[in-house]
C-alpha positions in Angstrom: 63.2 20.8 -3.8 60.8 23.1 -5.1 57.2 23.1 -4.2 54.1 23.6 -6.7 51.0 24.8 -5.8 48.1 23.2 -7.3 44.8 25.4 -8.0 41.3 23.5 -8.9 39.4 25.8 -10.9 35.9 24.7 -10.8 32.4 25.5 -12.2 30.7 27.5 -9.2 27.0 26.6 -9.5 25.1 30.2 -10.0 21.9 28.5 -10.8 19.6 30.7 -8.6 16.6 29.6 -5.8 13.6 29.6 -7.7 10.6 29.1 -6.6 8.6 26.7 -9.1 5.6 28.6 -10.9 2.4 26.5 -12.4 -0.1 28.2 -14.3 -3.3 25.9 -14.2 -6.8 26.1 -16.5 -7.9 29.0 -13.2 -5.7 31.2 -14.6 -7.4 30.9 -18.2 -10.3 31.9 -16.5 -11.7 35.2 -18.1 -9.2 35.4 -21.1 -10.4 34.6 -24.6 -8.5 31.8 -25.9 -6.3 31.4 -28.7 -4.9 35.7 -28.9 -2.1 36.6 -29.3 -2.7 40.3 -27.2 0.3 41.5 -25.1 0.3 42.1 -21.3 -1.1 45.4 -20.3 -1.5 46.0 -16.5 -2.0 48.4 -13.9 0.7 49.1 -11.4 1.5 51.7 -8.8 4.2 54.2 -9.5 4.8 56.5 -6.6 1.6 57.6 -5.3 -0.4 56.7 -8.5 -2.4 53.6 -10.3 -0.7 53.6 -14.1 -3.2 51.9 -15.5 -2.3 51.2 -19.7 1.2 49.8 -19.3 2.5 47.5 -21.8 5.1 44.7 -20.8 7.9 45.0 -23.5 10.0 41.5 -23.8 11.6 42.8 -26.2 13.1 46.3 -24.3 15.9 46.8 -22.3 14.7 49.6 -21.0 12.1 51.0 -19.2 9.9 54.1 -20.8 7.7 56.7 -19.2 5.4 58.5 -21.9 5.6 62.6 -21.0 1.7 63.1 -20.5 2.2 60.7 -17.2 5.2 62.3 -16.3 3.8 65.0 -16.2 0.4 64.1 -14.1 2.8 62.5 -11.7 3.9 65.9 -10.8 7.2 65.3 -11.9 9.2 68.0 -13.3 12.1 68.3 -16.1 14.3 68.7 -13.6 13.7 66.0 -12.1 15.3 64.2 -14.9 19.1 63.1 -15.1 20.9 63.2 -18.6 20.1 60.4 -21.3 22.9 60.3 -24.2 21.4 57.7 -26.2 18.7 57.7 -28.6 16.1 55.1 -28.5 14.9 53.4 -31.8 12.7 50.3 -30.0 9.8 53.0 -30.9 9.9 53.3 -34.1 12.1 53.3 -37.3 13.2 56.8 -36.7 15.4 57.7 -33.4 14.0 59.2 -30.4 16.2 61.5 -27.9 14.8 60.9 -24.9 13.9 64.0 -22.2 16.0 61.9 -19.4 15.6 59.4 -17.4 14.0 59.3 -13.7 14.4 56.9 -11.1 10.7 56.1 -9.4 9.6 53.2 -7.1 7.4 51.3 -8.6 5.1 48.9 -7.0 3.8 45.3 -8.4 0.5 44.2 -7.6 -1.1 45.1 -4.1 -1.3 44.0 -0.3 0.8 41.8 1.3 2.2 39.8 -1.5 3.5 42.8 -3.5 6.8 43.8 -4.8 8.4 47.0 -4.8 11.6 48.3 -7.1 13.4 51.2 -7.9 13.4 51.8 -11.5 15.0 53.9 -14.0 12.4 55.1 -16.5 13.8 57.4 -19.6 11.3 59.5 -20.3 10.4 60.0 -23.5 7.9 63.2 -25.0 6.3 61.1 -27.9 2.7 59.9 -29.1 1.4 56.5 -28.1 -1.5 54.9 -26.6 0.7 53.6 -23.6 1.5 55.1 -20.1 4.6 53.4 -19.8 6.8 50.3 -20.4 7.8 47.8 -18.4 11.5 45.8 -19.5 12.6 42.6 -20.1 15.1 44.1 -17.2 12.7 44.8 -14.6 10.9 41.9 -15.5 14.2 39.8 -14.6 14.9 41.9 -11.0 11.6 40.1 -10.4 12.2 37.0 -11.7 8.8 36.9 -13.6 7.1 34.0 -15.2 5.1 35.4 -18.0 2.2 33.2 -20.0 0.8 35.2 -22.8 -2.1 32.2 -23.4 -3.0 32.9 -19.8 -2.7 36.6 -19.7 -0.7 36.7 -16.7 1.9 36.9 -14.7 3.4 35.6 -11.5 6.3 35.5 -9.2 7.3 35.0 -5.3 7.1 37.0 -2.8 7.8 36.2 1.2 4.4 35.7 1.4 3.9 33.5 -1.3 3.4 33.6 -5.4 1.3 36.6 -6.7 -0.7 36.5 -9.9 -0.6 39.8 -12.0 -3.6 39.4 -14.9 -3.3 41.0 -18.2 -6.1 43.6 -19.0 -7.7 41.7 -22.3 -10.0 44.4 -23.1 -7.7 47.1 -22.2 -4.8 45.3 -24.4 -7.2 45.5 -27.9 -8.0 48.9 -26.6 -4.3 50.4 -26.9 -3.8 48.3 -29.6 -6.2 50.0 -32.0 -5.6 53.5 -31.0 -1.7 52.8 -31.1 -3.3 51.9 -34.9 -4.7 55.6 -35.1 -1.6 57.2 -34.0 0.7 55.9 -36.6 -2.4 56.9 -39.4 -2.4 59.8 -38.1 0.3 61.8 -36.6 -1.3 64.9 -35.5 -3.9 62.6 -33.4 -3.5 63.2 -29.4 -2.1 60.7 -27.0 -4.1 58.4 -25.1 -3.0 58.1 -21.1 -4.7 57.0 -18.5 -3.8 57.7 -14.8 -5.5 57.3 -11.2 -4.0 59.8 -9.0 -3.9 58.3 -4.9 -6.4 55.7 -6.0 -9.2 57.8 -6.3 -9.2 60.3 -9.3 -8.6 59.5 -13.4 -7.8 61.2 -16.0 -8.3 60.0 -19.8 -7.6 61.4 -23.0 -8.4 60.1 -26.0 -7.0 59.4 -29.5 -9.2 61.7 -32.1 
């Protein structure tokens, strides 16, 4: 008599915990209805407030602009190899300096959220500081409303509200404008070194 072994293969259920997210008229409160300008925040890398950062939906990756970098007091390096080019900037490929692993924080206090992420570093014009991914955005499991300007997700202590920088958004926007008229322009970054000093330069 020979035995068989039977094997049920079944569908494991990977759908994760999620906390539910509401965004309510409170969170509209402040934002000009009916834009369509994208999500640029502050947030904390190392020992520094990035303010000008631009959350990429698109990207896969996350970007560091040199000027930053280089306030940071990072150095080259610093940097571990990059073989790809990038081409989410642009029509025309960008080789990227390396990339950089760098905690990054997400909102302050209590019901903040700290990663490590890799940033490719990249030594071209633009009116941003840096990038934030679709990736990173994941990691935090994110809930994004672009009609609200915000963003929120959960933390131990409960859900956190990152707002969208309105003014700040139309800001880079128009300057990002000026770079692509005119390519000899300087790059606009903003940085706020332990909380306390900033530095600015401006598109010309």
């Amino acid at each position: 008599m020979h035995l068989k072994e039977v094997y049920q293969v079944g569908e494991v259920n990977r759908t994760p915990n999620l906390t539910t997210i509401l965004f309510t008229k409170e969170d509209a409160q402040g934002v000009t209805p009916s834009h369509d300008d994208p999500m640029v925040l502050t947030m904390i890398l190392t020992n520094a407030n990035l303010h000008r950062t631009l959350v990429d939906q698109g990207s896969s990756v996350d970007i560091l602009f040199k000027p930053p970098f280089d306030k940071l007091g990072l150095e080259k390096k610093d940097l571990k190899a990059y073989p790809n080019e990038l081409f989410v900037l642009g029509d025309m490929p960008i080789q990227p300096l390396g990339f950089i692993s760098l905690y990054t924080t997400f909102e302050k206090g209590t019901k903040s959220r700290i990663l490590n992420v890799d940033y490719i570093v990249v030594d071209v014009m633009s009116a941003y500081n840096a990038l934030i991914s679709q990736t990173t955005l994941s990691r935090l499991a994110i809930v994004l409303s672009i009609p609200y300007l915000g963003m929120k997700f959960s933390t131990t202590e409960g859900i956190t509200t990152i707002k969208g920088d309105q003014k700040l958004a139309r800001k880079c926007y128009n300057k990002s404008l000026n770079l692509k008229g005119n390519l000899t322009g300087k790059e606009v970054n903003t940085i706020e070194l332990n909380g306390v000093q900033t530095w600015e330069e401006l598109c010309r």
